[in-house]
N, C-alpha and C positions, 0 to 999 in steps of 0.2 A: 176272461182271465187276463192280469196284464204280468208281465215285465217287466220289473223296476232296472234299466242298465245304468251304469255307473264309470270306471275309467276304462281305455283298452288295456286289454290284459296285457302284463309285461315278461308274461313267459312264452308265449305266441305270437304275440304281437296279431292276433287274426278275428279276434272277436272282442266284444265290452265285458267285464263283469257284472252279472249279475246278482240281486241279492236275494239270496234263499232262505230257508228258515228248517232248521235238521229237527225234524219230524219226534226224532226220540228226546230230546233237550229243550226245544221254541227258542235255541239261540241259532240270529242269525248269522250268517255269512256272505263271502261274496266267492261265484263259482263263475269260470270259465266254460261255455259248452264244448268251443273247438277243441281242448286240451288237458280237460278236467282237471284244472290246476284250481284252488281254492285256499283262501284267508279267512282265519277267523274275525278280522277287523280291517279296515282302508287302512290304520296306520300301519300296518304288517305285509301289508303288500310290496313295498318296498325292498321288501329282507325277505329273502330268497330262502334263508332257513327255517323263514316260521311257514311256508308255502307247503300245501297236505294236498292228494289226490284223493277224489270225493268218488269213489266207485260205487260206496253201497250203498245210494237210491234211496234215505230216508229223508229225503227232500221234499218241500214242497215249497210254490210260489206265496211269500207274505202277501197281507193286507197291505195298502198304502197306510193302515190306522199303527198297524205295528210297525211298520219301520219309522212313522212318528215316533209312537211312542220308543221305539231306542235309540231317537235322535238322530238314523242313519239317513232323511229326507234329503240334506243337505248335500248327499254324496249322489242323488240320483240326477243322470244326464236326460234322461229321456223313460219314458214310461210307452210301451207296445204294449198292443190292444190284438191276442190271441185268442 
């Protein structure tokens, strides 16, 4: 399995975002482990109001094929090998 990580999180400051893909939907996002803070997009990260807390677990880790295909590749810092 990997981890796709991407910037440090700017509500903790303690860990990277990673990007996940909501299990009910296949749209992805980017979630925080230390502080469960999550963004529906990189551009929204920024803005503190568009920021959701991800507690109910319909997550799973994408493909590196789909986060091609939605163009998110570019935001990835480092890919971990779990």
């Amino acid at each position: 399995m990997k981890i796709f990580e991407t910037i440090e999180c700017p509500s903790c400051r303690q860990d990277k975002l990673i990007i996940s893909k909501n299990t009910d939907t296949g749209k992805l996002y980017l979630y925080c482990s230390e502080c469960f803070a999550a963004w529906n997009s990189i551009e929204e990260v920024s803005e503190k109001n568009r920021m959701f807390i991800d507690l109910d677990g319909n997550s799973e880790d994408p493909s590196y094929e789909e986060i091609l295909a939605n163009g998110w590749d570019l935001f990835v810092s480092r890919i971990v090998e779990v």
